[in-house]
N, C-alpha and C positions, 0 to 999 in steps of 0.2 A: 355799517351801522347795525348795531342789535335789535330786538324786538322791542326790546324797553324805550331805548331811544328814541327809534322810531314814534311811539305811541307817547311819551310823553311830549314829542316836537308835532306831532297831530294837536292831541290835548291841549297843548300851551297855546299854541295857532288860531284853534277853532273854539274854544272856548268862551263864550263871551264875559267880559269885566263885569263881575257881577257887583262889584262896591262901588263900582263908577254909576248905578243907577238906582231909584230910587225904590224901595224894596218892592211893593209890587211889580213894577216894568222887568226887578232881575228875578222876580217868579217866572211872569211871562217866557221872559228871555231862559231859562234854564227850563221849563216844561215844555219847553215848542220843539227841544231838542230829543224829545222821548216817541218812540217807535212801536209798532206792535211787535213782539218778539218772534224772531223765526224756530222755538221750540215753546206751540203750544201745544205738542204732541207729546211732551214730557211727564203731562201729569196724565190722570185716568177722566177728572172730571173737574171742574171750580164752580164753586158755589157763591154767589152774593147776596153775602146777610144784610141785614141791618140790626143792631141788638140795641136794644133800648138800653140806655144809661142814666145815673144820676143826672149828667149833665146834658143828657138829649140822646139821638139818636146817632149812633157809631157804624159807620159803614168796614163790613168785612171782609174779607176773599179766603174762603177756603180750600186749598188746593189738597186733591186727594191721591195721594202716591200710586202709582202702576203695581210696585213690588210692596206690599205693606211691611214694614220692619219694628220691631215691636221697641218703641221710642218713643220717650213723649213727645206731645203737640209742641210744634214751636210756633211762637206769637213775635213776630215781624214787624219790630219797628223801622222802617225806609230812614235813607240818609237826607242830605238836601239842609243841614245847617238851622233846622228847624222854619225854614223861610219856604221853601222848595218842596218836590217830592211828593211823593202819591206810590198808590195800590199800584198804579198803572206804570210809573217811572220805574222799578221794583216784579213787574211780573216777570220778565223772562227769568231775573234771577229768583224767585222764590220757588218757580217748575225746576230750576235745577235743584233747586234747595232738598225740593218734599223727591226726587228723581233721586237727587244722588245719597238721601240717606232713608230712604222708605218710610218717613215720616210726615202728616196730616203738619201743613204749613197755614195759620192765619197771619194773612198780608193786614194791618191795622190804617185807617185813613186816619189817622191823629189830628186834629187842631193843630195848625200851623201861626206863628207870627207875622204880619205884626196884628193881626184882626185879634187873635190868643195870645198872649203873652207866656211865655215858658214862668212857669213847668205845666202848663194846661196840658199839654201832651201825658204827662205823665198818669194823669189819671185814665187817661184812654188806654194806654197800654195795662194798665192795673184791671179796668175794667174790661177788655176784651180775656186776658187771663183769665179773669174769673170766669167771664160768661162760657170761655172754653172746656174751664175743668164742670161750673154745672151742667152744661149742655150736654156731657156723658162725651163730648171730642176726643178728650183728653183723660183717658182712666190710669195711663202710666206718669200724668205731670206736666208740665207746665215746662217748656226752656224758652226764656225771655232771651231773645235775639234784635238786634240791629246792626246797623253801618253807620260809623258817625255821630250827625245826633243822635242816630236812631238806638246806637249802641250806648251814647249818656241816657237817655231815656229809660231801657234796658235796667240798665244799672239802676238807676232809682227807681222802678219798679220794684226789683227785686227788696230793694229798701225797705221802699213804702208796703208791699207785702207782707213780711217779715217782723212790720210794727201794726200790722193791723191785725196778726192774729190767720190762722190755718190758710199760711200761703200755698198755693200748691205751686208754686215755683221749686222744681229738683235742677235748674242748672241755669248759666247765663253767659251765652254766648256775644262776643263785645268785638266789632271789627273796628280795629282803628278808631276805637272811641275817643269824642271830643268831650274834653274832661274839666279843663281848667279854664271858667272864664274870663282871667286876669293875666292867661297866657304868659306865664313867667316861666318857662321849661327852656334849657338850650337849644332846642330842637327848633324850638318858632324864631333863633337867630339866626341857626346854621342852615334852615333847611326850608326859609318864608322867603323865598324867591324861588323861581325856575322849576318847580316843580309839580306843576298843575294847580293843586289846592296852595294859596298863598297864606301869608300871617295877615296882609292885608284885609282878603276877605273871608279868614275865619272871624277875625274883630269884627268884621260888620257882619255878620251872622251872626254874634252874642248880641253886641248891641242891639241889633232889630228885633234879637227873641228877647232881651231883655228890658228893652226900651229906655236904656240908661247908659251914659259914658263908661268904659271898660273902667275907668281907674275909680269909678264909683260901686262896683258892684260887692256886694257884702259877702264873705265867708259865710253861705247862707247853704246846708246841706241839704235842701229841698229845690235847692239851684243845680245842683251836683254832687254825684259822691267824691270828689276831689274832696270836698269840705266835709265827710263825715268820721264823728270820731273814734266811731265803732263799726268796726265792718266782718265781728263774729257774726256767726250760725246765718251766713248769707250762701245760696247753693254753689255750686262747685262752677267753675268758671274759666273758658275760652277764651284766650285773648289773641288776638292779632294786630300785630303792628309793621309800618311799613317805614324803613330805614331811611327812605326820603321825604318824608310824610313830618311837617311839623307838628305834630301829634306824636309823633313818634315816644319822647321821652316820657310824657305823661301818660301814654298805654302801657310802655314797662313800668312805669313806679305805681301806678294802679293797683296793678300783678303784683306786684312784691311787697303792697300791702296788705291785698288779699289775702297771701302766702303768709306774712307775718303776721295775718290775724286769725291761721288758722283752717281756712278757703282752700279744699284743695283747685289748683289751677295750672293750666297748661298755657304759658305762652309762643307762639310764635312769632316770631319776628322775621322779614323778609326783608336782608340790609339794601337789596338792591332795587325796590319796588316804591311806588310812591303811592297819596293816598288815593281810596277808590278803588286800587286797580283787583281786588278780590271779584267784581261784578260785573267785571267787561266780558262781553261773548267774545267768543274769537280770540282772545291772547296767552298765547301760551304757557306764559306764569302764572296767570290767574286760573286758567285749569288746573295746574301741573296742584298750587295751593287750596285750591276748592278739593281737589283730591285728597288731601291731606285733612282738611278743615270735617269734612264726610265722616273720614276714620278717628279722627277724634273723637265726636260728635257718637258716633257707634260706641267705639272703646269705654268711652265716660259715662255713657247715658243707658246703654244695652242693660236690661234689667240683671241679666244672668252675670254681665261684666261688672256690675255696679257693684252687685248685693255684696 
């Protein structure tokens, strides 16, 4: 039995039915599973903001790199389906984040559903970017990053920036982002069983952040960049996708509208990987592609590489 196998018959085992309960019990039930990480010796120091916002007050985590590498700030939106997820679900990987590319990482506490309804996150992400590039964090730029939701988030950030005028967003890193929430991609056919993350409970993930039946929800592009119909002069963009992951098809066609609108982007796609698996400590695929993600991340965003 391979490492993958292995970890996905873990995953599949231990993971609790998160659609089988009722959306707060599957917060409980999915944050009860979060640990303190055994690399908090990765970064130099972390800092806990709180930045005042139009809509209240935003809790931050700023983690400060050991090796500084001259790259913009990346602002950290966490996975979790928009239901789930925190600073704290999200710190071991955000130490390797600012560790393995020598750049200042803000981890973002976003408004979560069903108390928020989507896209209330997105203004959090909008606004910790900002507060980063005033705060003088960020003098090389802004790279809007997540996992997931965190990665649709992300993305419409980089949007909503973009229409509000001196974004400092220079790039947009998108892991396995959840994109489509009417989930019509082959991938949620061939690949919404047996594979940790299900098509059952990404549906109840949209549903709870949207608070409305999937076959009602409107081509509405402040719901998602799936639905918009212009995705010029948006920064240059990371994608990763996971070949078992029913996400999978809607992260490549994302890419290759980015690509056809002009975006320059880099996809990866891992056919043999499923979704999540960029953020497990310990597994050897997921190092082997954090390694890779790192030199990207460098190659596209390194001032001297960019110019």
């Amino acid at each position: 039995m391979d490492e993958t196998t292995r970890m996905l018959d873990l995953l599949n085992s231990g993971f609790p039915d998160l659609a089988a309960l009722p959306p707060l019990a599957a917060r409980a039930a999915a944050d009860a599973r979060v640990r303190i990480p055994g690399n908090l010796d990765d970064v130099a120091r972390t800092d806990d903001i709180v930045a005042p916002t139009a809509d209240g007050d935003l809790a931050l985590r700023v983690y400060r790199p050991l090796s500084p590498h001259p790259l913009p700030t990346t602002v950290y939106a966490h996975g979790g389906g928009l239901l789930h997820g925190s600073i704290a679900s999200h710190d071991g990987f955000c130490r390797r984040w600012a560790r393995g590319t020598g750049s200042v990482v803000v981890s973002v506490e976003y408004r979560l559903a069903p108390e928020h309804l989507h896209p209330s996150g997105v203004a959090d992400i909008v606004a910790a970017a900002r507060w980063a590039a005033a705060s003088g964090l960020a003098p090389e730029g802004v790279l809007l990053a997540g996992d997931s939701a965190g990665a649709t988030l992300a993305a419409l950030a980089a949007l909503a920036l973009r229409a509000g005028g001196g974004s400092p967003a220079v790039g947009q890193i998108l892991l396995y982002p959840m994109l489509d929430p009417r989930m019509a991609s082959a991938s949620y056919r061939t690949r919404g069983r047996g594979y940790f993350v299900t098509a059952r409970q990404l549906r109840f993930y949209w549903e709870t952040a949207l608070g409305t039946d999937a076959e009602e929800i409107p081509a509405d592009p402040a719901l998602s960049p799936w639905f918009a119909a212009d995705l010029a002069d948006l920064p240059p963009a990371v994608i990763v996708t996971a070949g078992l992951d029913p996400l999978c098809d809607e992260g490549r066609e994302y890419g290759r509208r980015l690509m056809a609108a002009g975006v320059p982007t880099v996809h990866r796609r891992y056919p043999d990987q499923f979704h999540g698996f960029v953020t497990i400590p310990d597994y050897g695929p997921a190092e082997a592609a954090r390694d890779v993600l790192w030199s990207d991340i460098r190659s596209a965003f390194t001032k001297e590489h960019s110019a």
